[in-house]
KEKE-3310 file (N, C-alpha, C; in steps of 0.2 Angstrom, whole numbers, plus 5000, padded with zeros to 4 digits):
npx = (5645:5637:5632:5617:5616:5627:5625:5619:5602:5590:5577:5573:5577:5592:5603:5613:5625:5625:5623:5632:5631:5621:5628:5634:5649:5667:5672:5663:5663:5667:5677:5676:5681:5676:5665:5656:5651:5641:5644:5638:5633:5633:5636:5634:5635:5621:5623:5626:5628:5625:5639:5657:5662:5650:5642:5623:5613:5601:5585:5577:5558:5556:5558:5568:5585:5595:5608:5622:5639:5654:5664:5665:5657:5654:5657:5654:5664:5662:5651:5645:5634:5618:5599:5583:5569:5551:5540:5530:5521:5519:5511:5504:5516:5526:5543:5559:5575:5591:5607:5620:5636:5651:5666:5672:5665:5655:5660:5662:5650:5644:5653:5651:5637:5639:5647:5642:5629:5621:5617:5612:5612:5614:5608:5616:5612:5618:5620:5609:5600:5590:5585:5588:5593:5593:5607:5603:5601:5598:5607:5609:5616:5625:5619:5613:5597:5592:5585:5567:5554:5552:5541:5541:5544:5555:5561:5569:5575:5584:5591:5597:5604:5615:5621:5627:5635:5643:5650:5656:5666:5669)
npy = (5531:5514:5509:5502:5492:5483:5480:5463:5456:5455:5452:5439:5421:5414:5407:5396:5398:5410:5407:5409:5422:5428:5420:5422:5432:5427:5433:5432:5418:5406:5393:5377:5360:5354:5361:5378:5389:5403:5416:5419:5432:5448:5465:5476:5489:5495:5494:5510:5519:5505:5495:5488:5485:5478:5463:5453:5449:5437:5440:5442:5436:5441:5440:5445:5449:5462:5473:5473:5480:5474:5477:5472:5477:5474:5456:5441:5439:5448:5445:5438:5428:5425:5428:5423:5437:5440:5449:5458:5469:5467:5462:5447:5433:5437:5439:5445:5443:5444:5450:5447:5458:5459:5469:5477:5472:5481:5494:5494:5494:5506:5516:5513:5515:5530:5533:5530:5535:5542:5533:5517:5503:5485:5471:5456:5435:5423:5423:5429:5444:5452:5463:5482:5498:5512:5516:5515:5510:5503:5499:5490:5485:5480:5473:5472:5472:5460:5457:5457:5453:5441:5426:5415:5400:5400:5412:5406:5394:5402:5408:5398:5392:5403:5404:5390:5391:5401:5395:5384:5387:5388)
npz = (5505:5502:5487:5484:5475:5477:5490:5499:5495:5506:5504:5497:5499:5505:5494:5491:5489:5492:5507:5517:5522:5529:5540:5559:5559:5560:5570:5581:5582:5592:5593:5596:5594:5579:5580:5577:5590:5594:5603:5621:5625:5618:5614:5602:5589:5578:5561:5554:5540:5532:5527:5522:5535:5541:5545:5542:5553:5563:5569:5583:5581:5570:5553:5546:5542:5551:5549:5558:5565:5563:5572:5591:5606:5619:5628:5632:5643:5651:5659:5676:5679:5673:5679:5681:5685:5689:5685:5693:5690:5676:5661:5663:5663:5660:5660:5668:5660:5670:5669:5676:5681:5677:5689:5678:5668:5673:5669:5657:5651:5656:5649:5637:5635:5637:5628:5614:5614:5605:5596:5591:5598:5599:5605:5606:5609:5609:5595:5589:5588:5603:5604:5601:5602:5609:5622:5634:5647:5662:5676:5691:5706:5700:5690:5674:5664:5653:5644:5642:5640:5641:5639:5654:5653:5640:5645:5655:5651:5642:5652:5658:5647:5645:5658:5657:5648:5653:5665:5657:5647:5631)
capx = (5639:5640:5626:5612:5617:5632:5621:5615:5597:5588:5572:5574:5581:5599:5605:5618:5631:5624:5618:5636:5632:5619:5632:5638:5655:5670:5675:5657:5662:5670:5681:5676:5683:5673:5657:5657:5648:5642:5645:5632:5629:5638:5631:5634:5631:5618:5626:5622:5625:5629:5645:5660:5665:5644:5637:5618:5612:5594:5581:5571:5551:5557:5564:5573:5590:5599:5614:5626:5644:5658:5667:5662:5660:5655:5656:5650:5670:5660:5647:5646:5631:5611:5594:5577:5566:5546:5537:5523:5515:5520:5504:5505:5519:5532:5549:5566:5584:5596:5615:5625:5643:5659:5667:5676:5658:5648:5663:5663:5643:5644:5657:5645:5630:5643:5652:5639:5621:5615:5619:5608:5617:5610:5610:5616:5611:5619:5620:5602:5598:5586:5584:5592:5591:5597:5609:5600:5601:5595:5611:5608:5619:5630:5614:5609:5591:5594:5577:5561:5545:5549:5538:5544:5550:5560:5568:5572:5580:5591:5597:5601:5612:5620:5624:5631:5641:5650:5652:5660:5667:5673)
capy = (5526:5508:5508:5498:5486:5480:5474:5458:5455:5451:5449:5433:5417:5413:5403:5391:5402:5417:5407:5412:5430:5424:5415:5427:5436:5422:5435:5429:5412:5400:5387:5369:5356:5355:5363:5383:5391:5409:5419:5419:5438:5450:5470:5477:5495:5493:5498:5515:5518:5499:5497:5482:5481:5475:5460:5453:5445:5435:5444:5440:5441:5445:5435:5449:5451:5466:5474:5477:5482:5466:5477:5467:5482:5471:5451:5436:5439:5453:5443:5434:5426:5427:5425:5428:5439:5440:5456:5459:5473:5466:5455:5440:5427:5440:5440:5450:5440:5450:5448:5451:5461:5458:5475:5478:5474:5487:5500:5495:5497:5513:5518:5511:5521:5538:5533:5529:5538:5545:5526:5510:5496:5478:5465:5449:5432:5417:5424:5433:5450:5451:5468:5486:5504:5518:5512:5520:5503:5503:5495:5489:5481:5477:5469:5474:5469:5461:5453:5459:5451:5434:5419:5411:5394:5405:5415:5401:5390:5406:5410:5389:5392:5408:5400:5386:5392:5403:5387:5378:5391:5383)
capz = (5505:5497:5482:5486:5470:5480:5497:5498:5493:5508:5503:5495:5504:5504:5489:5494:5487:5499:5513:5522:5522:5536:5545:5561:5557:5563:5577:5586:5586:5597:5591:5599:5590:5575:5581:5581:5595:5595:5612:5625:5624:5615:5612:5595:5585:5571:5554:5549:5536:5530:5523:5522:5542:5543:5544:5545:5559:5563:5575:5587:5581:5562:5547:5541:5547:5555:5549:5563:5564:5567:5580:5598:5611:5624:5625:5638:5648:5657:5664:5680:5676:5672:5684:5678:5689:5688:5685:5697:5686:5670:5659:5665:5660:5656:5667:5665:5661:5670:5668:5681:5677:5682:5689:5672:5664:5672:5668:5648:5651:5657:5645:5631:5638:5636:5621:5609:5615:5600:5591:5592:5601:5599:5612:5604:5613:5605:5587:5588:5590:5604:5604:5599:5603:5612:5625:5639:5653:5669:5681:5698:5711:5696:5685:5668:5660:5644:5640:5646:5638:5638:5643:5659:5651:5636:5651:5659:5645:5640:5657:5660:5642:5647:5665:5656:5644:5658:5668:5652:5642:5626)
cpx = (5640:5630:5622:5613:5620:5630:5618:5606:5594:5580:5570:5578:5587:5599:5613:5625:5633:5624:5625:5636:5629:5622:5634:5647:5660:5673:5668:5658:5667:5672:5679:5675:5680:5666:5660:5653:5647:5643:5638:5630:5636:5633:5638:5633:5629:5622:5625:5626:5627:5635:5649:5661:5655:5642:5628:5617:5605:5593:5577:5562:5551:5562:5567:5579:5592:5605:5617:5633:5648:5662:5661:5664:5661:5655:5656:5656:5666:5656:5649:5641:5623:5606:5588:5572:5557:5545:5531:5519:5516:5513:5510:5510:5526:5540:5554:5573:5587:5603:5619:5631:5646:5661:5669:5668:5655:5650:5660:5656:5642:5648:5653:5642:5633:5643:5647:5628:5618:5614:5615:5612:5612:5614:5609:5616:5612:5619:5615:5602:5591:5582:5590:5590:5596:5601:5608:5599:5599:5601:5610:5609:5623:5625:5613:5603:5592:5589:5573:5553:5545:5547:5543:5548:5557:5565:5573:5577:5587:5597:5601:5609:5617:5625:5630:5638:5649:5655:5656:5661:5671:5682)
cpy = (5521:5509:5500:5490:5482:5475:5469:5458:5451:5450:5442:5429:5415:5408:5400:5396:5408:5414:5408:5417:5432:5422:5423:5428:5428:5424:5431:5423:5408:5395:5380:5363:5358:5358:5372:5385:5399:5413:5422:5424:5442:5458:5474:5484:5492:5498:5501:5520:5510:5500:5489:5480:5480:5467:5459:5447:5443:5441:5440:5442:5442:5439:5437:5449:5459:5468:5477:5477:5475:5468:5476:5477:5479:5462:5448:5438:5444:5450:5438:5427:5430:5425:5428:5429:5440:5448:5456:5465:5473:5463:5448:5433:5430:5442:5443:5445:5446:5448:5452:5451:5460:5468:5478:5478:5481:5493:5500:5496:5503:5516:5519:5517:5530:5538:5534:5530:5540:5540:5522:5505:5491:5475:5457:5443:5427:5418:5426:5437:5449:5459:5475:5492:5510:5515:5517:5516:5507:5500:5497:5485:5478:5470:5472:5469:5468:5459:5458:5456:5443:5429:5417:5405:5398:5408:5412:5398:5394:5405:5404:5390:5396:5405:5395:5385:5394:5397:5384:5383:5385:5385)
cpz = (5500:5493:5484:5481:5474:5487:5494:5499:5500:5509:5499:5499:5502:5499:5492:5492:5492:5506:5518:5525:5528:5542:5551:5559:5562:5568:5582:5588:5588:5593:5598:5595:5584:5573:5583:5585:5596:5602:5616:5625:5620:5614:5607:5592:5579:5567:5551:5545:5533:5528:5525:5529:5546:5543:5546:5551:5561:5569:5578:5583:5574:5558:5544:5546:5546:5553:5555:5562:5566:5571:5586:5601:5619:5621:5632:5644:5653:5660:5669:5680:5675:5677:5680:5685:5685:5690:5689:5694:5679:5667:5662:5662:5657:5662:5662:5666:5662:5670:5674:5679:5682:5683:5682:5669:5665:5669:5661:5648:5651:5653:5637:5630:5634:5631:5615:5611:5610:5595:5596:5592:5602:5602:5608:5607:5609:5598:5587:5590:5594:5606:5602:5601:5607:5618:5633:5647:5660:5672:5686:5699:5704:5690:5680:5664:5655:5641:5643:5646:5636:5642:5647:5656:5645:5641:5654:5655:5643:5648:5659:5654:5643:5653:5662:5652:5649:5662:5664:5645:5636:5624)
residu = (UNK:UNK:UNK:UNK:UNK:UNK:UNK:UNK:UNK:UNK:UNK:UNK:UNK:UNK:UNK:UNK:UNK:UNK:UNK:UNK:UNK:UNK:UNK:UNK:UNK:UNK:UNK:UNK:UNK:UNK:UNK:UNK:UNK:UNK:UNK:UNK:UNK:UNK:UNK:UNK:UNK:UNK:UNK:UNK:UNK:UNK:UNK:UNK:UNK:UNK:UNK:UNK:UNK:UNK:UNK:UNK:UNK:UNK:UNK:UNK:UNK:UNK:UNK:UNK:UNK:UNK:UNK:UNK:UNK:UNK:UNK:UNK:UNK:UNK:UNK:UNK:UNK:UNK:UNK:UNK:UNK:UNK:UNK:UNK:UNK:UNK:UNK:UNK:UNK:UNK:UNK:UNK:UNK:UNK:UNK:UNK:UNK:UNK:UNK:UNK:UNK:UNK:UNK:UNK:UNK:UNK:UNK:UNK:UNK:UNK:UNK:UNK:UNK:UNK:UNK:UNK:UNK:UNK:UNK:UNK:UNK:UNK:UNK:UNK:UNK:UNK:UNK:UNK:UNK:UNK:UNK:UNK:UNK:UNK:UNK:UNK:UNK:UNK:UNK:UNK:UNK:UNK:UNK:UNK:UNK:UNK:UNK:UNK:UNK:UNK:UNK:UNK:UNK:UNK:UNK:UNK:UNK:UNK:UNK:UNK:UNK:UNK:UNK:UNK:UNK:UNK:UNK:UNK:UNK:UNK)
# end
């Protein structure tokens, strides 16, 4: 177990010395030219108990970051792309982004699911955590629910940058 003195202090805001610690790990990001770019999705175990192969990550919803592990279990390669669908007995204004998987994807999906069910796997979307937990997924017809509660314009804008990315990998 690493002594709590040694983790970085994150109730206070990054001091220009720290504010790298914030940054995602350099495996997430994409080299284009001089701009790095994090990867469209990506799912993650959180860090239990913390330790050195950890980083933090932002969150959805929270200004506290997330320690998760810097091994990738899945990454955007598996997707074929994203669509957002409308809930009809959802409240009102809430649709589901869902990602459709390459064959290879739904496999390391299911492999996930097995591998790591009593572990909290977090769904990273562009360098944010937009959610974590038990890796319990729903797949159908080769789609996986990655979002679920976000206003229509938000659905929409992600699934346009997801689509896009895959369209123009860097």
């Amino acid at each position: 177990m690493i002594p709590r003195s040694s983790l970085p202090d994150y109730d206070s805001p990054p001091s220009p010395q720290r504010r790298d610690a914030f940054l995602p790990p350099q495996d997430l990001l994409l080299q284009h030219g001089a701009v790095n770019e994090p990867r469209a999705l990506e799912l993650r175990l959180l860090a239990d108990p913390p330790s050195n192969a950890s980083r933090p990550f932002p969150q959805t919803g929270s200004s506290d970051p997330i320690l998760l592990e810097e091994k990738l279990l899945l990454d955007d390669t598996a997707l074929k792309g994203a669509s957002v669908r409308s809930l009809p007995v959802a409240p009102q204004g809430q649709h589901l982004v869902e990602a459709e998987l390459t064959e290879d994807g739904v496999q390391r999906v299911v492999q996930i699911s097995r591998q790591f069910a009593r572990r909290k796997v977090a769904l990273v979307i562009f360098g944010v955590v937009y959610g974590y937990g038990p890796p319990n997924w729903i797949l159908q017809n080769g789609k996986l629910v990655i979002c679920s509660t976000l206003p229509e314009p938000e659905a929409t804008n992600l699934v346009a940058r997801i689509n896009h990315r895959l369209e123009n990998p860097l």
